[in-house]
mmJSON file of the N, C-alpha and C atoms, coordinates in Angstrom:
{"data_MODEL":{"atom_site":{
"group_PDB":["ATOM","ATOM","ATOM","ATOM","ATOM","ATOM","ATOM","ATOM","ATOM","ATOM","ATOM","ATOM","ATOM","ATOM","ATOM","ATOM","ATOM","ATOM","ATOM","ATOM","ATOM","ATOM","ATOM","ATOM","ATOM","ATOM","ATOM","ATOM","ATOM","ATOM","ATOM","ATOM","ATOM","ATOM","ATOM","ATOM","ATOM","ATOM","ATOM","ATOM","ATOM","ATOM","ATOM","ATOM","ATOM","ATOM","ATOM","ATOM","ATOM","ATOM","ATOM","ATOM","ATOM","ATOM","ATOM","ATOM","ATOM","ATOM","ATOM","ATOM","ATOM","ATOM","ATOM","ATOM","ATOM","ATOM","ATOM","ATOM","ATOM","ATOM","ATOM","ATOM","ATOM","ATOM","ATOM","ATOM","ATOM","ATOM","ATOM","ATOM","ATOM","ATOM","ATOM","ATOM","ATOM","ATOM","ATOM","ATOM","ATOM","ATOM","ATOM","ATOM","ATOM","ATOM","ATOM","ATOM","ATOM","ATOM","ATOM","ATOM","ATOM","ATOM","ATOM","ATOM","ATOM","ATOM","ATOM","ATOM","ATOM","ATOM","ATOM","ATOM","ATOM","ATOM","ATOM","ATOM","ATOM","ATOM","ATOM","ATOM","ATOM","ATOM","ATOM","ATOM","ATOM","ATOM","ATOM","ATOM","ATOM","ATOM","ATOM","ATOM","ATOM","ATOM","ATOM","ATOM","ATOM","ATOM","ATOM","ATOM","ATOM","ATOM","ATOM","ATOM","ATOM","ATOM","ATOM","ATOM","ATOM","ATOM","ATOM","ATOM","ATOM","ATOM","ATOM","ATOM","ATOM","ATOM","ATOM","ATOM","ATOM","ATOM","ATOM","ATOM","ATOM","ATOM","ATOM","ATOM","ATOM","ATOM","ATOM","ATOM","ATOM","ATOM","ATOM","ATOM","ATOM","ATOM","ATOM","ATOM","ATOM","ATOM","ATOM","ATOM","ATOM","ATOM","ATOM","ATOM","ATOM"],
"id":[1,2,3,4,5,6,7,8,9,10,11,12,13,14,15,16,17,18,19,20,21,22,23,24,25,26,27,28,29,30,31,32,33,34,35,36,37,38,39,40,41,42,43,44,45,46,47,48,49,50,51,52,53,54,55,56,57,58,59,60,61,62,63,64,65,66,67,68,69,70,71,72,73,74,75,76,77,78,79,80,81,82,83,84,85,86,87,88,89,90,91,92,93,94,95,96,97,98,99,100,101,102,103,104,105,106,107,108,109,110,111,112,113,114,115,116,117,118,119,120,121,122,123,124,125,126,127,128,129,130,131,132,133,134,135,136,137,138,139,140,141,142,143,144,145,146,147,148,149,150,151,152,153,154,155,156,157,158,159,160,161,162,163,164,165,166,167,168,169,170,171,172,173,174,175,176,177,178,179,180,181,182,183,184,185,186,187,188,189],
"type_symbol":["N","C","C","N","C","C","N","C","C","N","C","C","N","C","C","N","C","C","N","C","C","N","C","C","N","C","C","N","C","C","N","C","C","N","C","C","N","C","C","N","C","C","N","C","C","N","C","C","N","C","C","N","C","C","N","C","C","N","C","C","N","C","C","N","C","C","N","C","C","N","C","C","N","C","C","N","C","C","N","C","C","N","C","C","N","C","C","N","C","C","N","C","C","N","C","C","N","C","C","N","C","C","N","C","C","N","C","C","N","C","C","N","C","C","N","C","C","N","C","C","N","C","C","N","C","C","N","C","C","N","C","C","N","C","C","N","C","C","N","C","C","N","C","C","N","C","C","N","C","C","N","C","C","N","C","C","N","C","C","N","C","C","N","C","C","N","C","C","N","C","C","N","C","C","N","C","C","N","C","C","N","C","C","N","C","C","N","C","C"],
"label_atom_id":["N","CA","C","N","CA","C","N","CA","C","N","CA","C","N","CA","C","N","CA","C","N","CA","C","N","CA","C","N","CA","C","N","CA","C","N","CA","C","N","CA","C","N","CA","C","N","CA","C","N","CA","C","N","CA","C","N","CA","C","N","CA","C","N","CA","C","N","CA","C","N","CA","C","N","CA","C","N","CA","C","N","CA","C","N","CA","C","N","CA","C","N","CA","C","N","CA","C","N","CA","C","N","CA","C","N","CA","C","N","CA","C","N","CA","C","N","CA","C","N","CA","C","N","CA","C","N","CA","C","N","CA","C","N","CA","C","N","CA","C","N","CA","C","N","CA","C","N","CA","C","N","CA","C","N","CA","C","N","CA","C","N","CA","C","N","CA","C","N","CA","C","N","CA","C","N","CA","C","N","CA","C","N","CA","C","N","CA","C","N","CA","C","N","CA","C","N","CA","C","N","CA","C","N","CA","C","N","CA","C","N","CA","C","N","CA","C","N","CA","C"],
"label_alt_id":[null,null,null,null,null,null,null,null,null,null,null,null,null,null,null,null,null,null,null,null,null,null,null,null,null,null,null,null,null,null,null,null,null,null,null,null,null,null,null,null,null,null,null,null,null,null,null,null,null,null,null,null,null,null,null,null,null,null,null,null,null,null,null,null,null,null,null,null,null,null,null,null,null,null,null,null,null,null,null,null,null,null,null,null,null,null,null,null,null,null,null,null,null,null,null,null,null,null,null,null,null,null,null,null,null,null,null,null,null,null,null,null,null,null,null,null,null,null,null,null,null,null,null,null,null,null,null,null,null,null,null,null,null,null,null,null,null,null,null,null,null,null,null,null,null,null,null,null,null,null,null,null,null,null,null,null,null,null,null,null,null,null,null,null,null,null,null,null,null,null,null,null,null,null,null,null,null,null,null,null,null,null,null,null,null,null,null,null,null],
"label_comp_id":["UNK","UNK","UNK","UNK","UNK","UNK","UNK","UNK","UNK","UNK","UNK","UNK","UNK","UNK","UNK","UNK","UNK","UNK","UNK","UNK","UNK","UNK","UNK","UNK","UNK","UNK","UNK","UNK","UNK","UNK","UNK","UNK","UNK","UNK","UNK","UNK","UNK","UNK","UNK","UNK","UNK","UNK","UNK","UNK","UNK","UNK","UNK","UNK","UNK","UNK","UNK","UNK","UNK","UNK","UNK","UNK","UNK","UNK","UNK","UNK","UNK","UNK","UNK","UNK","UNK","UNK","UNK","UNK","UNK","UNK","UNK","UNK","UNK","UNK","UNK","UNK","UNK","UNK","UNK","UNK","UNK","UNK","UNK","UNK","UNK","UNK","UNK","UNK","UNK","UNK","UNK","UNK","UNK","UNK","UNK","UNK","UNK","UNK","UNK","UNK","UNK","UNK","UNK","UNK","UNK","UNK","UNK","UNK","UNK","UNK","UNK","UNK","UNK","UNK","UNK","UNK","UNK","UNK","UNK","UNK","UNK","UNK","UNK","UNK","UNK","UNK","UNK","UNK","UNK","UNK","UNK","UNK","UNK","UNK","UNK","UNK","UNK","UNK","UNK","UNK","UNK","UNK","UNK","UNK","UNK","UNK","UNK","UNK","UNK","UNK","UNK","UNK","UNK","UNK","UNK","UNK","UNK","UNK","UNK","UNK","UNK","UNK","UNK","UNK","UNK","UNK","UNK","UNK","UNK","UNK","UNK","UNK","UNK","UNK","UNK","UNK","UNK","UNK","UNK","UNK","UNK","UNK","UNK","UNK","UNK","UNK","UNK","UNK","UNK"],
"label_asym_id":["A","A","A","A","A","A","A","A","A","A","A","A","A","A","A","A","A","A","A","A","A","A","A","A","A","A","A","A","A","A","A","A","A","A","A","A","A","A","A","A","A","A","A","A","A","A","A","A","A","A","A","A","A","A","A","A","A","A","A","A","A","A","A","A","A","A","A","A","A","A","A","A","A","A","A","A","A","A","A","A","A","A","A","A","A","A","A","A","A","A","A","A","A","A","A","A","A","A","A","A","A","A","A","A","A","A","A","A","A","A","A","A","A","A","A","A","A","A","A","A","A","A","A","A","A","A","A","A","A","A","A","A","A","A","A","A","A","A","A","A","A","A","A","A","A","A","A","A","A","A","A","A","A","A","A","A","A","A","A","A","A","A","A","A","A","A","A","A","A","A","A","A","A","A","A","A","A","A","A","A","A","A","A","A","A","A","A","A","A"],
"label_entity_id":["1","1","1","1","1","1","1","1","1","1","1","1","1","1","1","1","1","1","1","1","1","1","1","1","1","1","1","1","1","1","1","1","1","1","1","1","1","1","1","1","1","1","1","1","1","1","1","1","1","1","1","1","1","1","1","1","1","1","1","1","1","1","1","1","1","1","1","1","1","1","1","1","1","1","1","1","1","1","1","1","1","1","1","1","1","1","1","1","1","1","1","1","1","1","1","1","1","1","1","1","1","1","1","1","1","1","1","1","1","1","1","1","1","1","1","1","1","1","1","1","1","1","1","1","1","1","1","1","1","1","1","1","1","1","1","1","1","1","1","1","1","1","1","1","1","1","1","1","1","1","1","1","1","1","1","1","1","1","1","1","1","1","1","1","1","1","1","1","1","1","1","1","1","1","1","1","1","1","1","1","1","1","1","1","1","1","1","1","1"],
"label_seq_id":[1,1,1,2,2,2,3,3,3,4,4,4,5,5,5,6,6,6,7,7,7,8,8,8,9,9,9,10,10,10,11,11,11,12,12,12,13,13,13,14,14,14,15,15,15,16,16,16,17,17,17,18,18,18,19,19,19,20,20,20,21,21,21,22,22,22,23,23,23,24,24,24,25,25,25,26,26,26,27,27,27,28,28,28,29,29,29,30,30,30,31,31,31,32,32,32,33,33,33,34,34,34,35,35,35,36,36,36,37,37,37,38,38,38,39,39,39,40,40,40,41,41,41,42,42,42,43,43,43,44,44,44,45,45,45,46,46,46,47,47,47,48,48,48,49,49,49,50,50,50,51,51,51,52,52,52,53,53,53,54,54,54,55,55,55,56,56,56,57,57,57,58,58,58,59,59,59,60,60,60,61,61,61,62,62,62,63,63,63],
"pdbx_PDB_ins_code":[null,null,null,null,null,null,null,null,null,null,null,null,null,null,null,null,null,null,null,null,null,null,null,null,null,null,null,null,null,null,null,null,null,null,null,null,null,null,null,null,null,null,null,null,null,null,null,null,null,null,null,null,null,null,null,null,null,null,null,null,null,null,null,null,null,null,null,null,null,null,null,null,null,null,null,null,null,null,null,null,null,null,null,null,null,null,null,null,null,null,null,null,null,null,null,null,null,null,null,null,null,null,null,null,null,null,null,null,null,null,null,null,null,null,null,null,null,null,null,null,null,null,null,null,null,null,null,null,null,null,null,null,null,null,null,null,null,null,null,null,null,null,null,null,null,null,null,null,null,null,null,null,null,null,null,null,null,null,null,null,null,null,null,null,null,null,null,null,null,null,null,null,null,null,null,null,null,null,null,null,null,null,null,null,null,null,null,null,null],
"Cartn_x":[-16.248,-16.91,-15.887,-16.286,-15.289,-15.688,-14.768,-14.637,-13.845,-14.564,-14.205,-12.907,-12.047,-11.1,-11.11,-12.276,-12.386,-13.05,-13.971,-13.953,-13.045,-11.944,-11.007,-10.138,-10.12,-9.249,-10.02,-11.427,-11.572,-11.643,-11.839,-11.658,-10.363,-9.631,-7.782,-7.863,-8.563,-8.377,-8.748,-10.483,-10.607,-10.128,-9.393,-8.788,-7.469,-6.207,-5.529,-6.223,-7.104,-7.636,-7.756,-8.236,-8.539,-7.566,-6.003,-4.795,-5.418,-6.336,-6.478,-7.154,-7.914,-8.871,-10.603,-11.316,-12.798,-12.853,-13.959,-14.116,-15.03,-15.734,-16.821,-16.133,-15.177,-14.398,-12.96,-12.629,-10.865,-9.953,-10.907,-9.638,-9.455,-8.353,-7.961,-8.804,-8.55,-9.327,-8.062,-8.17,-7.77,-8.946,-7.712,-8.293,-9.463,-8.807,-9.344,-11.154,-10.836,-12.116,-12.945,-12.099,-13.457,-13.53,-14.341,-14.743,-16.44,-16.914,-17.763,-17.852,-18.204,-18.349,-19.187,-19.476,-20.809,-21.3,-22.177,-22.483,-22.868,-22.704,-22.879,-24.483,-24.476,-25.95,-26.505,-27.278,-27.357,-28.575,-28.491,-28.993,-30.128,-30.834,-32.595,-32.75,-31.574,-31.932,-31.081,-30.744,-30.326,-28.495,-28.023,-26.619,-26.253,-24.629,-23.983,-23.306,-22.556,-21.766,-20.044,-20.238,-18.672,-18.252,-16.736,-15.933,-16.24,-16.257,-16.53,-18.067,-18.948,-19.847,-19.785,-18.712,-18.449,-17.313,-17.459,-16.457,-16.45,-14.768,-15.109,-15.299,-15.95,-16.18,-16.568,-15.974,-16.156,-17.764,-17.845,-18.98,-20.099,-19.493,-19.959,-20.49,-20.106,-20.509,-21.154,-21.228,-21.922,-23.615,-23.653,-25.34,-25.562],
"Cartn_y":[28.165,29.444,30.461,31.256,31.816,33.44,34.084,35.616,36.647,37.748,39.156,39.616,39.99,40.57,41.378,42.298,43.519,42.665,41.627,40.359,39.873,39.42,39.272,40.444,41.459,42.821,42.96,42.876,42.954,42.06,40.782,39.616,39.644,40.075,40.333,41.195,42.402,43.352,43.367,42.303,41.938,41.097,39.676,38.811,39.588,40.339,41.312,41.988,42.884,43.547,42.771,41.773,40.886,39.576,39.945,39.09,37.46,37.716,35.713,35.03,35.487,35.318,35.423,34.625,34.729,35.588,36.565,37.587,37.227,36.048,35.67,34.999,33.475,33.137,33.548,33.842,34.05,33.296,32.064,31.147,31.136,30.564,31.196,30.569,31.726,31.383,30.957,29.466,28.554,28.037,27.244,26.807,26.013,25.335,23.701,24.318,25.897,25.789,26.649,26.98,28.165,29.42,30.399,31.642,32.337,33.239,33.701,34.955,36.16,37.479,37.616,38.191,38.643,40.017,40.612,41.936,42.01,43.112,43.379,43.828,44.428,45.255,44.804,44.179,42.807,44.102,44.048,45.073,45.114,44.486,44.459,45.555,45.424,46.011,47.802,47.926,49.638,49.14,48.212,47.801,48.221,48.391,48.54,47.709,47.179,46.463,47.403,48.167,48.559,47.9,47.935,47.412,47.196,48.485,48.97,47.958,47.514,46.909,45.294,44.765,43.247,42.826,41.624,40.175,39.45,38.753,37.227,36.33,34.788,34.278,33.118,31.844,30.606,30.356,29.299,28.897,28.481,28.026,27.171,28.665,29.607,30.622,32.376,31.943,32.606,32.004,31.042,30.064,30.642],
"Cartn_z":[-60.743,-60.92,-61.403,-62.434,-63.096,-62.316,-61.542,-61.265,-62.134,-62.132,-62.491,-61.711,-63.09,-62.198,-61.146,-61.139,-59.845,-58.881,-58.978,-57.569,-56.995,-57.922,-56.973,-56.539,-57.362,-56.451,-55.332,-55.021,-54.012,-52.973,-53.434,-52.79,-51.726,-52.632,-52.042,-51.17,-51.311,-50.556,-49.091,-49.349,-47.934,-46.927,-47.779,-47.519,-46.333,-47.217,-46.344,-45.222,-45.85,-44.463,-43.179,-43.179,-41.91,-41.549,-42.474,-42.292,-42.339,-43.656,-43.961,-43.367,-42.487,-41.375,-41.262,-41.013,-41.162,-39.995,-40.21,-39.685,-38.264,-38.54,-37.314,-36.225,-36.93,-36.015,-35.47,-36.546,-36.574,-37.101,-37.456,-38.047,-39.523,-39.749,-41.463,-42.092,-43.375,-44.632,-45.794,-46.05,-46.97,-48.059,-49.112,-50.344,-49.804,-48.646,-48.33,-46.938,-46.687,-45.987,-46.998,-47.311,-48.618,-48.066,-48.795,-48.638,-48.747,-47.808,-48.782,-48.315,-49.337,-49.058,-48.608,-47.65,-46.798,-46.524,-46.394,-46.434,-45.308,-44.209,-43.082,-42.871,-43.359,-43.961,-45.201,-45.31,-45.883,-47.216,-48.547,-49.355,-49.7,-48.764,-48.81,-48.221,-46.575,-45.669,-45.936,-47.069,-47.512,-47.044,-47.13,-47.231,-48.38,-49.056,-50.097,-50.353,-51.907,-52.11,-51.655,-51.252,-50.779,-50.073,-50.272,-49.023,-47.709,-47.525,-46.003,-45.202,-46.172,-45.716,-45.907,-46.014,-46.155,-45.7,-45.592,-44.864,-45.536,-45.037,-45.723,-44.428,-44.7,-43.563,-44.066,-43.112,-43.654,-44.084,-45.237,-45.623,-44.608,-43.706,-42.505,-41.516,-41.749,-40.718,-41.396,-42.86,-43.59,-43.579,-43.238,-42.896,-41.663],
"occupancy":[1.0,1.0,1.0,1.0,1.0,1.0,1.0,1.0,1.0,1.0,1.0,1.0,1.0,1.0,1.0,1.0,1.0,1.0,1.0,1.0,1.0,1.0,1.0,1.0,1.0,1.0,1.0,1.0,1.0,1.0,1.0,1.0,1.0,1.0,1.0,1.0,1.0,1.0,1.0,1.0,1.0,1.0,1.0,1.0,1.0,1.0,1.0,1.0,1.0,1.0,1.0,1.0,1.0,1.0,1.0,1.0,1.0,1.0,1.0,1.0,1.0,1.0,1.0,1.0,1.0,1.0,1.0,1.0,1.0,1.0,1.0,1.0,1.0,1.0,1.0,1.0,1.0,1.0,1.0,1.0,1.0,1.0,1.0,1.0,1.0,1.0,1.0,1.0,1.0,1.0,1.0,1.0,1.0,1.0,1.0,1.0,1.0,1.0,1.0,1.0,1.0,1.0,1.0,1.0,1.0,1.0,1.0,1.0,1.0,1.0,1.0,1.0,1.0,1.0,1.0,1.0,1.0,1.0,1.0,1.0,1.0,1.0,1.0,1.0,1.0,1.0,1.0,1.0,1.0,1.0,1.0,1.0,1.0,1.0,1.0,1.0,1.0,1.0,1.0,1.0,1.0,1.0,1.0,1.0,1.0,1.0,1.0,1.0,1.0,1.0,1.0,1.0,1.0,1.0,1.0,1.0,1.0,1.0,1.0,1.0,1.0,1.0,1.0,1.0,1.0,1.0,1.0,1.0,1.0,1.0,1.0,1.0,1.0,1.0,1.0,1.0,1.0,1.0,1.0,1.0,1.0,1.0,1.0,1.0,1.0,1.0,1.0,1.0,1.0],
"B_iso_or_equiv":[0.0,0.0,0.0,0.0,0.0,0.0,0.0,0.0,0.0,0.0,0.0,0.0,0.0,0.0,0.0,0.0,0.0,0.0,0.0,0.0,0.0,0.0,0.0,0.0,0.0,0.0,0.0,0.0,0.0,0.0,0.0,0.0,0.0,0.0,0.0,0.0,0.0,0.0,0.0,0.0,0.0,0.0,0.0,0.0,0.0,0.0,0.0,0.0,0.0,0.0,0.0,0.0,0.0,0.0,0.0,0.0,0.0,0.0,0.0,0.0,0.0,0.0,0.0,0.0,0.0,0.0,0.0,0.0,0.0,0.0,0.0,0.0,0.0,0.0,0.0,0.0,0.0,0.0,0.0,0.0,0.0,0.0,0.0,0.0,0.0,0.0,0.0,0.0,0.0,0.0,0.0,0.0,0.0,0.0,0.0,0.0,0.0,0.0,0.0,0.0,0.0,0.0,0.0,0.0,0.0,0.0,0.0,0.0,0.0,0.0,0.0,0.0,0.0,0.0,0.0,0.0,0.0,0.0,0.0,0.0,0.0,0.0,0.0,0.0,0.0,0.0,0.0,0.0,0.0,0.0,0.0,0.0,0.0,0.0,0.0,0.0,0.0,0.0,0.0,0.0,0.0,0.0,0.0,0.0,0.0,0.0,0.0,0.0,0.0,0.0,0.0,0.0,0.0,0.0,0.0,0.0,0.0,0.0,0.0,0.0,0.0,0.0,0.0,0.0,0.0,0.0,0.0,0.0,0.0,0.0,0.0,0.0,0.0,0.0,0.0,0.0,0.0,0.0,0.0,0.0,0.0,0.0,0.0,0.0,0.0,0.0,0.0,0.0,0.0],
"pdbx_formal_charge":[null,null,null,null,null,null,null,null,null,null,null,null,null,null,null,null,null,null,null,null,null,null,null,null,null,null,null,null,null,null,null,null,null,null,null,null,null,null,null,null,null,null,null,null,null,null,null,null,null,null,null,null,null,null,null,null,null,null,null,null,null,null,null,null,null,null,null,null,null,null,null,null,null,null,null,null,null,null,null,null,null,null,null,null,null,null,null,null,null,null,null,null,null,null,null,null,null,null,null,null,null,null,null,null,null,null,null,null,null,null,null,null,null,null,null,null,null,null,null,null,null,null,null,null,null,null,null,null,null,null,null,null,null,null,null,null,null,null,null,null,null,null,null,null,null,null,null,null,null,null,null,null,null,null,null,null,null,null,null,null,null,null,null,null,null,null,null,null,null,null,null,null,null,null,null,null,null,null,null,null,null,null,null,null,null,null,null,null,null],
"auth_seq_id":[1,1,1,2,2,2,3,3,3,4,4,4,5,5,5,6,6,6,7,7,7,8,8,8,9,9,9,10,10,10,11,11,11,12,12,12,13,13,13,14,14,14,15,15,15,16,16,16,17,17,17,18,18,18,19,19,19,20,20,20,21,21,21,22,22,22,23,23,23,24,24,24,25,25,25,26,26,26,27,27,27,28,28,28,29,29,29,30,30,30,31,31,31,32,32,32,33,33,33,34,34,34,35,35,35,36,36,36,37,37,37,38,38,38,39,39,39,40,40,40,41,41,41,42,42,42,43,43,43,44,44,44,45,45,45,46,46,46,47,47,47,48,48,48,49,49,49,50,50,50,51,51,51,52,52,52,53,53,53,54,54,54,55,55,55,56,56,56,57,57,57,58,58,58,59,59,59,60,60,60,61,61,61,62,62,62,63,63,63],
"auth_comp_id":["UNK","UNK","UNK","UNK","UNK","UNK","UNK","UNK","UNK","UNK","UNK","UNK","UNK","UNK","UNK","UNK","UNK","UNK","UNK","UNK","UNK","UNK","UNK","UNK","UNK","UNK","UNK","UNK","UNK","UNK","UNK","UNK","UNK","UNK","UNK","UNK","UNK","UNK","UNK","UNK","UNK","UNK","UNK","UNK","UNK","UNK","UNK","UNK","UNK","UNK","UNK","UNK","UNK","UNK","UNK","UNK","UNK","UNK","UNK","UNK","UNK","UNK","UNK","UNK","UNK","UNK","UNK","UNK","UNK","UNK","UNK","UNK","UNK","UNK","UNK","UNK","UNK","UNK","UNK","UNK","UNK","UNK","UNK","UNK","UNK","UNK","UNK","UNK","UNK","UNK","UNK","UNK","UNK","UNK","UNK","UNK","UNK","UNK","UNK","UNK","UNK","UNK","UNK","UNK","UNK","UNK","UNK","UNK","UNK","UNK","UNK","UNK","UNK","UNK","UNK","UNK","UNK","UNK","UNK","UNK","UNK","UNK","UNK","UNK","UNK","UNK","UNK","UNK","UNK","UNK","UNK","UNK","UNK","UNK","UNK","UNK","UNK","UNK","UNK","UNK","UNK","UNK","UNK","UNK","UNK","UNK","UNK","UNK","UNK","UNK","UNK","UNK","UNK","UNK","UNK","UNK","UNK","UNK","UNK","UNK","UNK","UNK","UNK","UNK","UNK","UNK","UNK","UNK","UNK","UNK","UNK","UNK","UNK","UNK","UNK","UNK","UNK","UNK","UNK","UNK","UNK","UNK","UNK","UNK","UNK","UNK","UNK","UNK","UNK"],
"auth_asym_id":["A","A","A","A","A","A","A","A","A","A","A","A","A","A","A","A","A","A","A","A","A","A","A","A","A","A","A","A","A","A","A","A","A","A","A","A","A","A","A","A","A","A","A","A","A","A","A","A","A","A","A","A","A","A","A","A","A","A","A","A","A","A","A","A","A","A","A","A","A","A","A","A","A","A","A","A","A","A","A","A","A","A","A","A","A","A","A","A","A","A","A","A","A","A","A","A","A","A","A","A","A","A","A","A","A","A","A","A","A","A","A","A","A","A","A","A","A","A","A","A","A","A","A","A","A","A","A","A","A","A","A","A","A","A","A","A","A","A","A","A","A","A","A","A","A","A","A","A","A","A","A","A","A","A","A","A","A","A","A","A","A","A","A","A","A","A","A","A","A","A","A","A","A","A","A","A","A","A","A","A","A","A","A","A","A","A","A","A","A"],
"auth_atom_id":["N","CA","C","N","CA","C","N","CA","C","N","CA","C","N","CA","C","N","CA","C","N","CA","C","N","CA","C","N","CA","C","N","CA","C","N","CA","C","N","CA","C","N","CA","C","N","CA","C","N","CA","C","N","CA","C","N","CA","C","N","CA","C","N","CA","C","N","CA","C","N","CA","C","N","CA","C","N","CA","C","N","CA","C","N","CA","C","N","CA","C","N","CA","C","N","CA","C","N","CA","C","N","CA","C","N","CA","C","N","CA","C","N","CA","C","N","CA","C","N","CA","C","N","CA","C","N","CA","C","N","CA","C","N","CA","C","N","CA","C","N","CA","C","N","CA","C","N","CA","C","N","CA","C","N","CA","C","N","CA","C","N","CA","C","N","CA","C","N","CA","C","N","CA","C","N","CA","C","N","CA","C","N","CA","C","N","CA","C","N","CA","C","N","CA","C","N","CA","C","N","CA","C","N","CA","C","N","CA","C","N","CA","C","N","CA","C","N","CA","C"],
"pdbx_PDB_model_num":[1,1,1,1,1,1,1,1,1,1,1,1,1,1,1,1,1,1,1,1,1,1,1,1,1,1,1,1,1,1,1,1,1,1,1,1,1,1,1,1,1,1,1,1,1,1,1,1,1,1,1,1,1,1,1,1,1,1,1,1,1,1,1,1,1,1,1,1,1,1,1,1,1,1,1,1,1,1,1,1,1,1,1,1,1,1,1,1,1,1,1,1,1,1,1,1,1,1,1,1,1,1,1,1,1,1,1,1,1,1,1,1,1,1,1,1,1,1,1,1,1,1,1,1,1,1,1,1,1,1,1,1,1,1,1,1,1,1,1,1,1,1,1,1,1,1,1,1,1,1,1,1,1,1,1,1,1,1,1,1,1,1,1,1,1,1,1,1,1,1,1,1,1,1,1,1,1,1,1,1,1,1,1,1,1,1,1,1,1]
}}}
C-alpha cells in the first residue's frame, strides 16, 4: 500500500507520541505486528481526522 507523505508525518507523529506502543495494550508496534490508525471518535459519530482524535493500535485490537 503506497502512503502520502503527510500519512506518514503523521503516522510518525503518533507512533512517538505513545513511545512505539499500541495504545489499547501497550505492547510495541513493529514491522512484524503491524499498525492501524484508529479514531477515537469514530466520524460517523462527529469525530475528526486530527491528531488529537487517533491511535495507533495493533491490527488484532483495532477489530
Amino acid at each position: 500500500m503506497q502512503y502520502s507523505e503527510r500519512h506518514l508525518k503523521q503516522w510518525v507523529i503518533l507512533y512517538l507520541s505513545q513511545d512505539g506502543r499500541c495504545a489499547l495494550c501497550g505492547g510495541a508496534l513493529t514491522d512484524e505486528t503491524g499498525s492501524h490508525n484508529h479514531n477515537l471518535v469514530y466520524r460517523m459519530h462527529g469525530g475528526t481526522d486530527a491528531l488529537s482524535n487517533r491511535v495507533l493500535l495493533h491490527p488484532h485490537g483495532h477489530q
